[in-house]
N, C-alpha and C positions, 0 to 999 in steps of 0.2 A: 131907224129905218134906212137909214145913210147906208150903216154896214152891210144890211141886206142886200143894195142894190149894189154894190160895191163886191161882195161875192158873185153874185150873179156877172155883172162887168168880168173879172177874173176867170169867173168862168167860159167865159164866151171872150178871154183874150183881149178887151178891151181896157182892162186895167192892170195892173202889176202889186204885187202882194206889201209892196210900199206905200199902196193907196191907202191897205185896209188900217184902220186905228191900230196904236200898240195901247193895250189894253188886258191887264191881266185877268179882267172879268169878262169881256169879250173870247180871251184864248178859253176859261173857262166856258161859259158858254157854248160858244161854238164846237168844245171839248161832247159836253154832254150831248148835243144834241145830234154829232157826226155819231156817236155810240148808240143813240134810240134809233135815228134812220138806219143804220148797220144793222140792227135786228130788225128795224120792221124789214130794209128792203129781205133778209134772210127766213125769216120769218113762212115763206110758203115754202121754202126748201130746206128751213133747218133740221132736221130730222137727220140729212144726208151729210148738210154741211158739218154738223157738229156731233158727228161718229169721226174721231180725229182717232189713227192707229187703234182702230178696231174696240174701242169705247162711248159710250154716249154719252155728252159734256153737255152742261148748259152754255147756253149760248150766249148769256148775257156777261157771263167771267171772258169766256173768248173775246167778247168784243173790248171789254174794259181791255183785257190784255194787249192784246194787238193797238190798242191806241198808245199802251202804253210804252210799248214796245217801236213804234212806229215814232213816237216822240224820240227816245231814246235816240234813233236808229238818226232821225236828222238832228239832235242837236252833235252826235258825235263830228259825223258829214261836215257841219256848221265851224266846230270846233279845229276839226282839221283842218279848214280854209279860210280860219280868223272872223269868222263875222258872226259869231255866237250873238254880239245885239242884236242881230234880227231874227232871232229864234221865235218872237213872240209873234211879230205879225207872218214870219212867213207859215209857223205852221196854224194859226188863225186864220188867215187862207186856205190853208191845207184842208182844215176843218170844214171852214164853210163850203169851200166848191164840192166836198166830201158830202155833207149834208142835202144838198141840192141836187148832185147825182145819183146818190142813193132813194131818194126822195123819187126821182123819173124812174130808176129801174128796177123798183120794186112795184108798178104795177107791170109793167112789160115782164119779172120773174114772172108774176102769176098768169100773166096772158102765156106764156112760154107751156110753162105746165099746162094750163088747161086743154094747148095743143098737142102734148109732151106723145110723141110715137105716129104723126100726124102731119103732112104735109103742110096745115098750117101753123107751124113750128117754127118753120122756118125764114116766116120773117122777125116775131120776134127774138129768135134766137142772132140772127142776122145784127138785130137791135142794140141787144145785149153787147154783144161784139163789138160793134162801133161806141158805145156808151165807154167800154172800158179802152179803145183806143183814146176814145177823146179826153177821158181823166189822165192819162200817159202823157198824152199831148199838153193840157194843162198843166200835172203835178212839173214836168219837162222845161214848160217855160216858166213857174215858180222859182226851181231850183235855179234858171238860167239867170233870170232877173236878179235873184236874190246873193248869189256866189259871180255875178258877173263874169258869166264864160258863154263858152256858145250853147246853141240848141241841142246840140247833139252831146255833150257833156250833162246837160238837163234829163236828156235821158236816160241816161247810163246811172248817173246818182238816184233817179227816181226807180230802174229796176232795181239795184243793188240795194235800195232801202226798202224795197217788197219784200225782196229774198230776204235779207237779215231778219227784218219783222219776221215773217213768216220757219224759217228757219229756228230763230228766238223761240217764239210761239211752240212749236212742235216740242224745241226741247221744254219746255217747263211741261206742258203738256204729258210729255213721254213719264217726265220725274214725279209728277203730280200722278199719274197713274198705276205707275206702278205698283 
């Protein structure tokens, strides 16, 4: 329960990804359960989400991928700036503050839809927005905390580890379809 409250801390900035246990069953863990919120929070939109270059994919291979890819993507990051030991708690962080925001904005997706072409749309869509600034914000000073650099280098490794994931993704995606 420690851990739990301790993501949540992270999440809200009050604690640093050093806090959380190094723990391989933990990164596991926290592995699976950022992958089940991943689909539920998609889960009222997958249909659109997971038509990737003009095919319909399941959505549960996408998510596994993209974690696994997203791993990848920071242990390289990690590796080029010598601090591969804390691969385990920082993306166990990663994980959990991932679980917890996907967990909020997957009922605000379905409140989205439900207004979907409707002036009230627009606050949870407004929502949604701020929900993924503040994972940026967070993933930002993960990265910051954990490579010991500034905030604003935090964020530059946290896009450029979206893009690669996502990039990644696309291509096996692309080869996988073909």
């Amino acid at each position: 329960m420690k851990a739990i409250k301790t993501f949540f801390d992270v999440t809200l900035l009050q604690a640093k990804p050093q806090d959380v246990p190094f723990s391989y069953s933990l990164l596991s863990i926290t592995a699976i359960t950022s992958i089940i919120s991943y689909i539920l929070a998609l889960e009222p939109v997958g249909s659109e989400v997971t038509k990737v270059l003009g095919k319909q994919l399941s959505i549960t291979p996408l998510a596994v991928a993209e974690h696994i890819f997203f791993a990848a993507t920071v242990w390289m990051i990690l590796r080029l700036r010598r601090h591969t030991e804390r691969f385990v708690q920082m993306l166990t962080a990663m994980f959990g503050v991932s679980t917890i925001m996907q967990l909020v904005m997957w009922p605000v997706t379905g409140w989205l839809l439900q207004n979907q072409g409707t002036p009230g749309a627009n606050l949870p869509a407004f929502l949604i927005f701020a929900l993924r600034i503040w994972i940026l914000i967070v993933y930002a000073n993960i990265f910051k905390e954990t490579l010991e650099t500034r905030f604003g280098v935090g964020v530059l490794f946290t896009i450029a580890s979206w893009i690669i994931t996502s990039m990644l993704l696309l291509l096996v995606v692309d080869v996988i379809t073909a």
